[in-house]
Backbone of each chain as ProteinMPNN parsed JSONL, in Angstrom:
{"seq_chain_A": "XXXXXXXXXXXXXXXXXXXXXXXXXXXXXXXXXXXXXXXXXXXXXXXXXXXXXXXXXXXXXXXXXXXXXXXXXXXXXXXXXXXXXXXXXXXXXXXXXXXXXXX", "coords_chain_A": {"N_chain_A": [[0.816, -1.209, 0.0], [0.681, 2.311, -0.837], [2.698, 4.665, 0.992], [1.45, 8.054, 2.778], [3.137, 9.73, 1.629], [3.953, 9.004, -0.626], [1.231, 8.586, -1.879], [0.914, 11.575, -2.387], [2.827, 12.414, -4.142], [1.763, 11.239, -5.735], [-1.048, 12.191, -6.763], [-0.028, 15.0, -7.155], [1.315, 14.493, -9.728], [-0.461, 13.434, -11.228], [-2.409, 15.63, -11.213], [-1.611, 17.166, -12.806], [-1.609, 16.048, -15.327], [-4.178, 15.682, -15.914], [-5.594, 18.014, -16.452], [-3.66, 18.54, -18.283], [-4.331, 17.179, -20.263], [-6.755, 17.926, -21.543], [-6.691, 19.261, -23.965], [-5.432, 17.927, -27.166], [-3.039, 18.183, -26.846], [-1.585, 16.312, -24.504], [0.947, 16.584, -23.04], [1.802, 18.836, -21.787], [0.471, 21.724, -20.411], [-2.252, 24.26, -21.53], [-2.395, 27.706, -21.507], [-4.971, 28.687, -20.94], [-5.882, 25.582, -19.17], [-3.725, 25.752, -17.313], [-4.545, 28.193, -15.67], [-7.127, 26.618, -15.434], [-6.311, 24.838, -13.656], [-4.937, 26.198, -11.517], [-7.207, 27.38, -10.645], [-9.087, 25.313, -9.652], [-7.621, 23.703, -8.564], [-5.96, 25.524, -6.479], [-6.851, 27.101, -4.963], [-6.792, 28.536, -2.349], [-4.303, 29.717, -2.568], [-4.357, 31.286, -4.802], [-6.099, 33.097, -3.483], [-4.967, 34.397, -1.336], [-3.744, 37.334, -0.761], [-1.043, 38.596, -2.041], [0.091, 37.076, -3.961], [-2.474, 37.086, -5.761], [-3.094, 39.646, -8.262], [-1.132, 39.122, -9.738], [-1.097, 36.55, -11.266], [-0.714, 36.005, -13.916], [1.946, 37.159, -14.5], [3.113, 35.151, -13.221], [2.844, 32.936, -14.529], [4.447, 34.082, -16.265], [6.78, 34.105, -15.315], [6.955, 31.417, -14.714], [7.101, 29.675, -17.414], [9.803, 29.103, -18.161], [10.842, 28.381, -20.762], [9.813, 30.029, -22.937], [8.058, 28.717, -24.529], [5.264, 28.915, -24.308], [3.693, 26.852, -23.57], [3.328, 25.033, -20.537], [5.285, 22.712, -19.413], [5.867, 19.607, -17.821], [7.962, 19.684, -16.083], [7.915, 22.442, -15.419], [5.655, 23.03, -14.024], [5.958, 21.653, -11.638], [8.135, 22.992, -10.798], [6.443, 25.091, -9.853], [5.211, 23.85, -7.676], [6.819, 23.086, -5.981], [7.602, 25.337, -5.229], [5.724, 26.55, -3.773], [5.231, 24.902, -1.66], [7.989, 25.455, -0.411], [7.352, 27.711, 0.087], [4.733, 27.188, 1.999], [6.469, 26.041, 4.206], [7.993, 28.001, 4.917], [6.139, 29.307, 6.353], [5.177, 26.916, 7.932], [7.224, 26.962, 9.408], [7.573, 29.523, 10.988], [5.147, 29.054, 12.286], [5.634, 27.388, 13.956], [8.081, 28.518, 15.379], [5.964, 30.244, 16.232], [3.501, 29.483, 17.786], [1.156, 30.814, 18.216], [0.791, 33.028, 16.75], [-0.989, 33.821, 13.375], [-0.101, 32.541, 9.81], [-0.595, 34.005, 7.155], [0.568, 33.542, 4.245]], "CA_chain_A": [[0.0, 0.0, 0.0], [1.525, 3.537, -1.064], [2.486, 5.651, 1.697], [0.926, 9.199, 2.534], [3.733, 10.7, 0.637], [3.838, 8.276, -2.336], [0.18, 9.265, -2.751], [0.85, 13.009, -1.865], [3.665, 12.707, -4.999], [0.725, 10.681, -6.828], [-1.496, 12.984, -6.799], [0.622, 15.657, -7.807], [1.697, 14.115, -10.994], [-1.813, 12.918, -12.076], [-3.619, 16.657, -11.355], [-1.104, 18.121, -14.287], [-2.316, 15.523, -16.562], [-5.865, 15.682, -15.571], [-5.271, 19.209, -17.061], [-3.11, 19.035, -19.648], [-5.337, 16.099, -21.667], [-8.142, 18.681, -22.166], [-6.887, 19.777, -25.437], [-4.59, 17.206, -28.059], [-1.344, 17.795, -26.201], [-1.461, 15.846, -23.066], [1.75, 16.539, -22.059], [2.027, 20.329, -21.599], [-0.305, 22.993, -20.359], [-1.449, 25.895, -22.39], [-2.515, 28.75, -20.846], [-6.321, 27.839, -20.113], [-5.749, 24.808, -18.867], [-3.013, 26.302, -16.489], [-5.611, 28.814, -15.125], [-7.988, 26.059, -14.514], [-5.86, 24.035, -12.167], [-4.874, 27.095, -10.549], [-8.267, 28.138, -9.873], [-9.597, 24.301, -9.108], [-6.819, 23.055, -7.098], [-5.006, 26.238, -5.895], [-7.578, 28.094, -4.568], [-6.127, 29.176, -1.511], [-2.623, 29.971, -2.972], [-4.957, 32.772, -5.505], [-6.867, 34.054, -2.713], [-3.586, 35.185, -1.195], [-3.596, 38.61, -1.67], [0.258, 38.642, -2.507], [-0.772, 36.086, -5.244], [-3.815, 37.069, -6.774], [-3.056, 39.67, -9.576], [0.205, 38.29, -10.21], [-1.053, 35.102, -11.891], [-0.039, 36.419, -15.458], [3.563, 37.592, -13.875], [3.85, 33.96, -12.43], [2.88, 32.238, -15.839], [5.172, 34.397, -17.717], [8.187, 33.663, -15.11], [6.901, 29.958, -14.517], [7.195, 29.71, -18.727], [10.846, 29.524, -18.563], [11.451, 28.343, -22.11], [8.802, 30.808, -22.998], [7.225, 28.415, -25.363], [3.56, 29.057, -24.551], [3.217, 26.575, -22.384], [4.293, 24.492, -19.425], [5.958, 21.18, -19.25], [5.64, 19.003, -16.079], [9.09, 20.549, -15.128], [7.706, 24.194, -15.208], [4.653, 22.612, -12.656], [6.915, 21.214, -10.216], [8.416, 24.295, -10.003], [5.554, 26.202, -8.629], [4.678, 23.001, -6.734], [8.098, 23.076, -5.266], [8.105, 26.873, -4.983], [4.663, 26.544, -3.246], [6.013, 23.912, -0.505], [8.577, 26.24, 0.29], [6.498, 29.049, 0.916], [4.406, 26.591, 3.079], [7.528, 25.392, 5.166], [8.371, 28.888, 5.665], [4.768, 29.439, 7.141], [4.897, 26.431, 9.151], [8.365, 27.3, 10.724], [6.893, 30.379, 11.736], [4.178, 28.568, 13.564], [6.695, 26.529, 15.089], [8.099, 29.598, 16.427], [5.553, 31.209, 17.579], [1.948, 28.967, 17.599], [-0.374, 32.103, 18.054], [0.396, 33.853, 15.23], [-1.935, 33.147, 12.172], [0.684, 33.265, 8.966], [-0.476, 35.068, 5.942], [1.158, 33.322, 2.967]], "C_chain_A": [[0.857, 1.27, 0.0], [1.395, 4.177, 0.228], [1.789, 6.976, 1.835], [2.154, 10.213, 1.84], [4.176, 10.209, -0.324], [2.675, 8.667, -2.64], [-0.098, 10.953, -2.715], [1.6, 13.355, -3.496], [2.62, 12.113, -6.131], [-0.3, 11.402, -7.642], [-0.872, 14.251, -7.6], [0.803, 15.589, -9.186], [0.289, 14.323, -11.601], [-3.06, 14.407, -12.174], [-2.769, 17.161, -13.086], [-1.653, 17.29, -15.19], [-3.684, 15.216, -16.669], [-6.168, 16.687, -16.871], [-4.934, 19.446, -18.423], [-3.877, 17.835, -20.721], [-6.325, 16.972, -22.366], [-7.918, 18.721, -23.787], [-5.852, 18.337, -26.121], [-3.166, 16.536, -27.513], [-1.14, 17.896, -24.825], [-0.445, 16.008, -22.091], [2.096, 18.136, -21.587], [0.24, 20.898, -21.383], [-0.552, 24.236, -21.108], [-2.119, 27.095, -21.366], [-3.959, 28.765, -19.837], [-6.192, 26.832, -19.316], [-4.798, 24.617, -17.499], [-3.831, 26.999, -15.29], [-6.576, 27.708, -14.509], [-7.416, 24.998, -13.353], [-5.461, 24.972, -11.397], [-5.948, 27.178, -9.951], [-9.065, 27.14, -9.387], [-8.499, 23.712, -7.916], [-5.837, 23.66, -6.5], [-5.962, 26.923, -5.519], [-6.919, 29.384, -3.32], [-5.068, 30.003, -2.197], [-3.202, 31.525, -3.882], [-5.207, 33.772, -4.733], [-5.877, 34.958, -2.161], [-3.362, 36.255, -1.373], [-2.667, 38.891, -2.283], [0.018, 38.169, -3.735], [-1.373, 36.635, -6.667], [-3.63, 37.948, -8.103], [-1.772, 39.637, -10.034], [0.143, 37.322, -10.871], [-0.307, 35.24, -13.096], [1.116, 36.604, -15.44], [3.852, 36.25, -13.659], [3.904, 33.52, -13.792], [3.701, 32.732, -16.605], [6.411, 33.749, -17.033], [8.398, 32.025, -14.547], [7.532, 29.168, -16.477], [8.82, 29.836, -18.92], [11.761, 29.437, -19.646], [10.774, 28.933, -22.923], [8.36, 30.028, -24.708], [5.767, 28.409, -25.85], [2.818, 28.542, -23.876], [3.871, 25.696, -21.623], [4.031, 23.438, -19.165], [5.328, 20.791, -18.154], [6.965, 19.891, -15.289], [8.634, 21.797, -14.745], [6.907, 23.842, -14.067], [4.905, 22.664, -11.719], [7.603, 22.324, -9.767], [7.586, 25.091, -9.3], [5.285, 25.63, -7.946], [5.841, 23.05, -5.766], [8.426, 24.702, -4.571], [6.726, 27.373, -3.757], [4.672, 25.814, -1.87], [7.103, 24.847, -0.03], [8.098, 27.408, 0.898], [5.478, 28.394, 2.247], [5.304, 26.211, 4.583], [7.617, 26.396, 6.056], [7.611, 29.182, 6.815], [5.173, 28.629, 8.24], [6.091, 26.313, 10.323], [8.414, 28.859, 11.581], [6.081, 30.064, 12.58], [4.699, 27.849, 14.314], [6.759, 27.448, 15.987], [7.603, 30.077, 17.211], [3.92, 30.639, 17.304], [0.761, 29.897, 17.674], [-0.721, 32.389, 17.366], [-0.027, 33.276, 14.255], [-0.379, 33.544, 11.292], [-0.134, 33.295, 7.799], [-0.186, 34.816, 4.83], [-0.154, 33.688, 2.012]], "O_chain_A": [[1.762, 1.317, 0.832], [0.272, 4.33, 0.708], [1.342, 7.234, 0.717], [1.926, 11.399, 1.604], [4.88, 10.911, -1.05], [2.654, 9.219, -3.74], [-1.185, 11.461, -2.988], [1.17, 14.323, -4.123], [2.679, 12.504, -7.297], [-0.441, 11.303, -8.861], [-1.302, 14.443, -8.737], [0.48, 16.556, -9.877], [-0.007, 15.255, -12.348], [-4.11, 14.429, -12.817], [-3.321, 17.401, -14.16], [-2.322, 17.892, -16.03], [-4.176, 14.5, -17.54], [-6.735, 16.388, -17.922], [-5.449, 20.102, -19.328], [-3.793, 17.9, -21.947], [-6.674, 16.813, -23.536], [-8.713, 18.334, -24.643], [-5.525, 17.619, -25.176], [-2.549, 15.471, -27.557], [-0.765, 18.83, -24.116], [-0.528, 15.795, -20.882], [3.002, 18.174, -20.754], [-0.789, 20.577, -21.978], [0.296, 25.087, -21.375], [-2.085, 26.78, -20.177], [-4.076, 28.823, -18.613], [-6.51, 27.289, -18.218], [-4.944, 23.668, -16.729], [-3.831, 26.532, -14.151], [-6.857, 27.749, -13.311], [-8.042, 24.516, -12.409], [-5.611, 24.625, -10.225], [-5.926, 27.083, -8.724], [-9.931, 27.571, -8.626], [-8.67, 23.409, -6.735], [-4.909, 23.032, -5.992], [-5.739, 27.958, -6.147], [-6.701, 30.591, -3.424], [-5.305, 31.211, -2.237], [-2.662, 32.619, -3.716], [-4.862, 34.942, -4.895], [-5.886, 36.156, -2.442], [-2.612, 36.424, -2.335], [-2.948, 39.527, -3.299], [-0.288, 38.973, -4.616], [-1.061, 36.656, -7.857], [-3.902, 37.347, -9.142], [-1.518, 40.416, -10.953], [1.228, 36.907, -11.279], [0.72, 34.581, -13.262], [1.665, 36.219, -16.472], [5.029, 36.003, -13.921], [4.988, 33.676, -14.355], [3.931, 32.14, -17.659], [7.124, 32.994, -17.695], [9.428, 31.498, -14.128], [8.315, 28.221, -16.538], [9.203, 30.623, -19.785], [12.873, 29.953, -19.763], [10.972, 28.454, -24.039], [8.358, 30.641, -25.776], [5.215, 28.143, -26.918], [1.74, 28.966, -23.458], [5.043, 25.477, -21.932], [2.947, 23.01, -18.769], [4.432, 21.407, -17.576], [6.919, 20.538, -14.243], [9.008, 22.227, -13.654], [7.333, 24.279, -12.998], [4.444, 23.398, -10.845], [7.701, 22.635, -8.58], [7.908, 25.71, -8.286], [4.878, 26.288, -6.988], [5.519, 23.045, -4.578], [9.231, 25.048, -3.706], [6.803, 28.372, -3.042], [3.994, 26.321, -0.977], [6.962, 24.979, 1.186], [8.4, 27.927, 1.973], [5.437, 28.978, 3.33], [4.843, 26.141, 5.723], [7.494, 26.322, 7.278], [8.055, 29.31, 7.955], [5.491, 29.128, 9.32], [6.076, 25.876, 11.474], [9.128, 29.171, 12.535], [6.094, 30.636, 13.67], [4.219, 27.633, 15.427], [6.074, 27.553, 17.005], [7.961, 30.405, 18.342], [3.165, 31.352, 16.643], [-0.371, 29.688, 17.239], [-1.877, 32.365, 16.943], [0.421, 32.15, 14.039], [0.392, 34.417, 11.691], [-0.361, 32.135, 7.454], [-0.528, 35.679, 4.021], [-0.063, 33.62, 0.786]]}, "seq_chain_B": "XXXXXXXXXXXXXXXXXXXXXXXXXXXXXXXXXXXXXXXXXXXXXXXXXXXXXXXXXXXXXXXXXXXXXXXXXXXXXXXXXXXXXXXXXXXXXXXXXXXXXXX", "coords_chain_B": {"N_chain_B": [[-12.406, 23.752, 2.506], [-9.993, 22.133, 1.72], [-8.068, 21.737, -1.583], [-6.901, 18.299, -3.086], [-4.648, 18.593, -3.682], [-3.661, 20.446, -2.227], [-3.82, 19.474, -0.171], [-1.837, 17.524, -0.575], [0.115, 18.646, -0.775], [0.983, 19.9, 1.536], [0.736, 17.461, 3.125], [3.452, 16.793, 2.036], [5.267, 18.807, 3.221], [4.481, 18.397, 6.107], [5.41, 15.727, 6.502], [8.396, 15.831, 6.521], [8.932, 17.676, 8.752], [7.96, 16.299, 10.695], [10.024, 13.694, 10.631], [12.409, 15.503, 11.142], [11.576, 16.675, 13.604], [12.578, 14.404, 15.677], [15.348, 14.793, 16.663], [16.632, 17.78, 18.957], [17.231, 19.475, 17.01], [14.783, 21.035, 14.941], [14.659, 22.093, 12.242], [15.942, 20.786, 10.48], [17.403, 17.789, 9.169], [18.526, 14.969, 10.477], [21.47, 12.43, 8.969], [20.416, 10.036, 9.967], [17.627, 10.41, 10.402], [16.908, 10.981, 8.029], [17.06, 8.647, 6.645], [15.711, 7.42, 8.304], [13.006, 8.863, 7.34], [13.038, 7.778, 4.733], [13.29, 5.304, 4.457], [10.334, 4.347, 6.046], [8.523, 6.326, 4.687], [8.979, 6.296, 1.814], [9.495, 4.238, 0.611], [8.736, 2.162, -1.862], [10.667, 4.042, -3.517], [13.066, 3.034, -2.626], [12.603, 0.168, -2.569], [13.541, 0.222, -5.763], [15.269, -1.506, -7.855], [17.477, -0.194, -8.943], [18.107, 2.132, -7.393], [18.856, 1.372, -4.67], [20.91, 0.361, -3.784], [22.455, 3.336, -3.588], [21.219, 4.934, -1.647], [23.031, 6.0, 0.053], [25.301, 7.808, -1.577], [23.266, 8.933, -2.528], [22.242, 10.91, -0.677], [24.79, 12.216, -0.246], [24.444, 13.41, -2.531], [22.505, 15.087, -2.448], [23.113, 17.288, 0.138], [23.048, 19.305, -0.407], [24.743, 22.001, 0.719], [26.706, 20.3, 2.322], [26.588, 20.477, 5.025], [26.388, 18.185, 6.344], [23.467, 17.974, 7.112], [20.361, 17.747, 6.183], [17.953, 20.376, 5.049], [14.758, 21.794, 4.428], [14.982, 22.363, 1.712], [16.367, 20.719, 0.291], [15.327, 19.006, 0.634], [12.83, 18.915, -0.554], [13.88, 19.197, -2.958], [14.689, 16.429, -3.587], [12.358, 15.065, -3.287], [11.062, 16.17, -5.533], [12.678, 15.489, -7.502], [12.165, 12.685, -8.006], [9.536, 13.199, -8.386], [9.4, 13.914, -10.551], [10.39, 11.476, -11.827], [8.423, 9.371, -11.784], [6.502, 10.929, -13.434], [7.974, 10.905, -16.06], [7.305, 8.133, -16.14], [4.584, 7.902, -15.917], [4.349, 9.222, -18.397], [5.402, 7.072, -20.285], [3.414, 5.205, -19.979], [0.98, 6.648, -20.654], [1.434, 6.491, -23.528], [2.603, 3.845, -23.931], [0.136, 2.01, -22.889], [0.039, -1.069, -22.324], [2.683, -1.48, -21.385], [4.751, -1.955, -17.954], [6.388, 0.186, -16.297], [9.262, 0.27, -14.895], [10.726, 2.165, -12.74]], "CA_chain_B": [[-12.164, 22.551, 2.656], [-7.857, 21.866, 1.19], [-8.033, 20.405, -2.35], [-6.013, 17.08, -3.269], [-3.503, 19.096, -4.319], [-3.55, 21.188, -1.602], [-3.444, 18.081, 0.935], [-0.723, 16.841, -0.677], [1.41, 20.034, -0.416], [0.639, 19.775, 3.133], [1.624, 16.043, 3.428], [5.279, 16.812, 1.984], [5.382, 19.402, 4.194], [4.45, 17.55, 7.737], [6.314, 14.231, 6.561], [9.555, 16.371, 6.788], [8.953, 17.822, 10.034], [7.801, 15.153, 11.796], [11.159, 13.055, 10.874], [13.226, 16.669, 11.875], [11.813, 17.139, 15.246], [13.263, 13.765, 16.773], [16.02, 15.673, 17.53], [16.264, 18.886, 19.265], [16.999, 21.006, 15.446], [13.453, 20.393, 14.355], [14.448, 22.495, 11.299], [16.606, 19.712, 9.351], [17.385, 16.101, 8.709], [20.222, 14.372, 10.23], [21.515, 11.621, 8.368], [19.36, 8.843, 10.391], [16.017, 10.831, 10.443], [16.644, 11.175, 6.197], [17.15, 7.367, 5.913], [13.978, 6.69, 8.508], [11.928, 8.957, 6.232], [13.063, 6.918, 3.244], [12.458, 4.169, 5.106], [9.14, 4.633, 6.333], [7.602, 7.237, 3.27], [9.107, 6.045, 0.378], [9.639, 2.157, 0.807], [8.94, 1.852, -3.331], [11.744, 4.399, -4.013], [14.089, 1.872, -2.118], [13.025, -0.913, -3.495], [13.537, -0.132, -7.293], [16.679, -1.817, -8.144], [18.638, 1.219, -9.895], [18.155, 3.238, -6.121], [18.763, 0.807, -3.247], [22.556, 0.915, -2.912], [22.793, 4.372, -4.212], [21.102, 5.824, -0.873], [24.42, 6.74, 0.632], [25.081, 8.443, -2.704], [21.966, 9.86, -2.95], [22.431, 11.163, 0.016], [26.043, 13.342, -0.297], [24.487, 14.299, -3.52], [21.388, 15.86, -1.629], [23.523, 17.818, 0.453], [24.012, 20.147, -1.418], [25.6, 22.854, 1.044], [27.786, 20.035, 2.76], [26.756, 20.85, 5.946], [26.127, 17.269, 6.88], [22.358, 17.3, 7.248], [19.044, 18.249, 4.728], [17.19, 21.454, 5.176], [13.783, 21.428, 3.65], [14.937, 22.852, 0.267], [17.26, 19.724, -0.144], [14.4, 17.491, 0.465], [12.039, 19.111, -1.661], [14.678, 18.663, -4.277], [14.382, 14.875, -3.744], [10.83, 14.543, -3.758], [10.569, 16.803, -7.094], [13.235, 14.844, -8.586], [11.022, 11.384, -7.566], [7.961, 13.497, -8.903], [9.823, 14.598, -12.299], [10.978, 10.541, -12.592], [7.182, 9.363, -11.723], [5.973, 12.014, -14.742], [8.73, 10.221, -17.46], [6.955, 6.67, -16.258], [3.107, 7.955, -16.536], [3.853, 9.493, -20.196], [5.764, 6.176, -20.663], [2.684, 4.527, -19.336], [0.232, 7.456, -21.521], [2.357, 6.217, -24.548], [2.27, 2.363, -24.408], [-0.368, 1.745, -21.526], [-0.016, -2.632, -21.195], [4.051, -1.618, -20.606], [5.1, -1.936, -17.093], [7.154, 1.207, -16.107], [10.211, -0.395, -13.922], [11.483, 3.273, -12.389]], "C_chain_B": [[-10.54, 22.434, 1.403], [-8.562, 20.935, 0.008], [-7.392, 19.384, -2.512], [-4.678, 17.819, -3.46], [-2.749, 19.418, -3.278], [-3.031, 20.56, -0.394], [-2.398, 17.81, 0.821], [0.705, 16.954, -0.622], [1.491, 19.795, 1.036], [1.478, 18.707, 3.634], [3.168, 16.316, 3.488], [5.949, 17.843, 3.052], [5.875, 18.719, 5.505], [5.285, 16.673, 7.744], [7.87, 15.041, 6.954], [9.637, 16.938, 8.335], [8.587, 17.015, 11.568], [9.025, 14.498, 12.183], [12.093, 14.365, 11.648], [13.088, 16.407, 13.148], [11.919, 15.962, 16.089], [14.51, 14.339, 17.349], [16.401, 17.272, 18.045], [16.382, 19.919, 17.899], [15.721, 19.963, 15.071], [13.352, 21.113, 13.002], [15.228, 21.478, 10.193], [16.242, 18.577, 9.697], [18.318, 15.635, 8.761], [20.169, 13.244, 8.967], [20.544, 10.473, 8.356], [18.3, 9.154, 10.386], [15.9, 10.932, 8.737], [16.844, 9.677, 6.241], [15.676, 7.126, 6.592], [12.684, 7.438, 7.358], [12.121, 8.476, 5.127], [12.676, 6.062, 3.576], [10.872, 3.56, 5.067], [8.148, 5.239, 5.235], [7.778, 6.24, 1.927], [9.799, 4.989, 0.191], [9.671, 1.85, -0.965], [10.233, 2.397, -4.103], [13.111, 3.264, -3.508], [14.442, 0.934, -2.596], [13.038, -0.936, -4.835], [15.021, -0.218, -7.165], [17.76, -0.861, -8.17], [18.777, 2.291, -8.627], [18.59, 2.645, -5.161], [20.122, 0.921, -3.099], [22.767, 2.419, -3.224], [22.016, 5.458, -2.971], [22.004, 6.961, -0.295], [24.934, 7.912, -0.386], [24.437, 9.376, -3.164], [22.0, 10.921, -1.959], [23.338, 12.58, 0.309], [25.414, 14.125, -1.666], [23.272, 15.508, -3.294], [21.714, 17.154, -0.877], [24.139, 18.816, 0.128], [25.078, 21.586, -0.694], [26.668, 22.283, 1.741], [27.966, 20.232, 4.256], [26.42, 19.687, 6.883], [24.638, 17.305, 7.453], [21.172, 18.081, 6.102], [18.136, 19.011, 5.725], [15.568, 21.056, 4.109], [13.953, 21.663, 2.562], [15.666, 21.535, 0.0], [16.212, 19.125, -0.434], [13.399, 17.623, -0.238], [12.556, 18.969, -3.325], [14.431, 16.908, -4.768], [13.216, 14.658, -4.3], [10.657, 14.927, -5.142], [11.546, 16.255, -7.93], [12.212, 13.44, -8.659], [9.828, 11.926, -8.515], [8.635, 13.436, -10.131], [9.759, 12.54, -12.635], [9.746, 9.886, -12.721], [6.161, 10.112, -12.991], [6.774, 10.879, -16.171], [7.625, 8.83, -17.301], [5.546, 7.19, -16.439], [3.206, 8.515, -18.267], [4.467, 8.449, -20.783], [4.658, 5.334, -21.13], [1.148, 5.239, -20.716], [0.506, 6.685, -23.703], [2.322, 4.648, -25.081], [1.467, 1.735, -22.835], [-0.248, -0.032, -20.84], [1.346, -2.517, -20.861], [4.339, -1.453, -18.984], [6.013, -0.921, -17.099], [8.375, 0.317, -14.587], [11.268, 0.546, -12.912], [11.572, 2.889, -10.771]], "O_chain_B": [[-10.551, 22.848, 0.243], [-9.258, 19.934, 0.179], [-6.871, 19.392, -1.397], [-3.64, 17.189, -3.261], [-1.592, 19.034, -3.108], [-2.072, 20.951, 0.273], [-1.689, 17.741, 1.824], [1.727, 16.274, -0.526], [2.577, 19.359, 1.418], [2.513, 18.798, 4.295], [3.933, 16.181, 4.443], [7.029, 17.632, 3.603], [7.017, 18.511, 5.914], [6.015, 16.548, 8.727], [8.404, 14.541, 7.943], [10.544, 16.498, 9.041], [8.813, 17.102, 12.775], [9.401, 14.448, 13.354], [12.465, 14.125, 12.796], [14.002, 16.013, 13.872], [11.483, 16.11, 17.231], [14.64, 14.326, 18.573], [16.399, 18.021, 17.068], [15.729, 20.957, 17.792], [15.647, 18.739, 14.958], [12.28, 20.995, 12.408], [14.916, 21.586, 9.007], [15.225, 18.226, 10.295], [19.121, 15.555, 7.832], [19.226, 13.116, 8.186], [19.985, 9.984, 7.375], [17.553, 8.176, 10.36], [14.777, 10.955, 8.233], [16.619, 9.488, 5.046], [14.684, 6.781, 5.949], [11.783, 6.842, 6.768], [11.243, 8.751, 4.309], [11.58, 5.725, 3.13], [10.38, 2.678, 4.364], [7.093, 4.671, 4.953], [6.924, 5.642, 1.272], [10.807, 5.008, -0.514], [10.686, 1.283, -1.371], [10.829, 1.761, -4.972], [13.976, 2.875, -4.292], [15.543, 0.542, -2.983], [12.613, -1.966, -5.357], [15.801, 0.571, -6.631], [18.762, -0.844, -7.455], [19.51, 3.265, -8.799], [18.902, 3.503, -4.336], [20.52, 1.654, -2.194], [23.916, 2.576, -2.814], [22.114, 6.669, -3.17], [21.874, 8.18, -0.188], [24.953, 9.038, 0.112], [24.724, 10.322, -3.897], [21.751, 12.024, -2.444], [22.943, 13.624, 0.827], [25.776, 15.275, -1.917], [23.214, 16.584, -3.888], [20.949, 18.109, -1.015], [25.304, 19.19, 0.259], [25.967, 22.114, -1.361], [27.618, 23.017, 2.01], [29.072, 20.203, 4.796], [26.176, 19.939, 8.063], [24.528, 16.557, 8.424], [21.492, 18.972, 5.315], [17.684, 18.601, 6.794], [15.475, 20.169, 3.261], [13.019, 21.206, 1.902], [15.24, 21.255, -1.12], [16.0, 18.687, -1.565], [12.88, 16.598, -0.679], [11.967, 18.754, -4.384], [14.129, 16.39, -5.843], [12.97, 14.214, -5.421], [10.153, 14.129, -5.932], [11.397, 16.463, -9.134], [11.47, 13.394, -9.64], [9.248, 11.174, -9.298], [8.137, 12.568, -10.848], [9.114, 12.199, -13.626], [9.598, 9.603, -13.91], [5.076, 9.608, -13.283], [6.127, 10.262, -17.018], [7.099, 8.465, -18.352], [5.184, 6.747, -17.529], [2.37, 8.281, -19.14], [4.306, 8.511, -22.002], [4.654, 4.792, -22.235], [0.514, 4.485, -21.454], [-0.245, 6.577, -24.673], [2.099, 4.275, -26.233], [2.066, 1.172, -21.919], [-0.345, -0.379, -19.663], [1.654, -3.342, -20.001], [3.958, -0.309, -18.738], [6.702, -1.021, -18.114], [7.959, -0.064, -13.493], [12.282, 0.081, -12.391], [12.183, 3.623, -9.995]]}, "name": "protein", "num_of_chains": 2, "seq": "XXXXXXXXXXXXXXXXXXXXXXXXXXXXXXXXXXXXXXXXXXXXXXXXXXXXXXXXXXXXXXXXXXXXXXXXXXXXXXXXXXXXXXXXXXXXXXXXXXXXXXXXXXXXXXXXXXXXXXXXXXXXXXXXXXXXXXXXXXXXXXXXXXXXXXXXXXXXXXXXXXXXXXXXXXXXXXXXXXXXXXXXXXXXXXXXXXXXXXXXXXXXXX"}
């Protein structure tokens, strides 16, 4: 039986290609298709006020072979860049358990 | 309510801090708290042939500042390399679906 972080990494994989099948080319994201996993399975992360009208800024500097659209590698980067911003959070609540954090 | 996604960010998260705070730095990963979370999490990465002696290995190459133990950015490196090699075997898998992927 997969652990909770074999299906945590399972998951992961299988939302980008949930996504990127919509249109012909299953293996990349285009721009729609980007947007809608943001806005279905990032909700939080939008609401964010830091975030929110930045999406177009992130997609251009997530796009780093600025082909149009984004690989699985480009994904993992915001998934990876998104986990770090979490960590930071929750080593702040380490610190100091009162404070709400804000990401 | 946290989507799948969102959970799963979470998961990679906690799994790291849980193994950390057996000893008093609850912000890294000695050597023995990074093998029990391989251990324990990711039991399939272990057992694929092409990884099981190559922990030790895997290990110094993780380290990337040399400071003898893994910070959360190291270990998010791991996992997102694991996720990236997990991605090659589902478009393997997308590609010729009765093949067995052996990663």
């Amino acid at each position: 039986m997969p652990t909770d972080l074999e299906r945590a990494m399972k998951t992961t994989v299988l939302k980008f290609y949930h996504y990127a099948k919509t249109d012909k080319k299953s293996k990349t994201l285009t721009h729609e298709e980007f947007k809608s996993l943001l806005h279905a399975e990032l909700p939080s992360f939008l609401k964010s006020p830091k975030n929110a009208p930045s999406v177009e800024q992130m997609m251009s500097n997530l796009d780093t072979n600025n082909d149009g659209v984004f690989c699985f590698e480009e994904y993992v980067s915001l998934v990876a860049g998104l986990v770090m911003a979490c960590s930071e959070c929750y080593e702040k609540h380490l610190e100091n358990p009162e404070k709400q954090c804000k990401k």
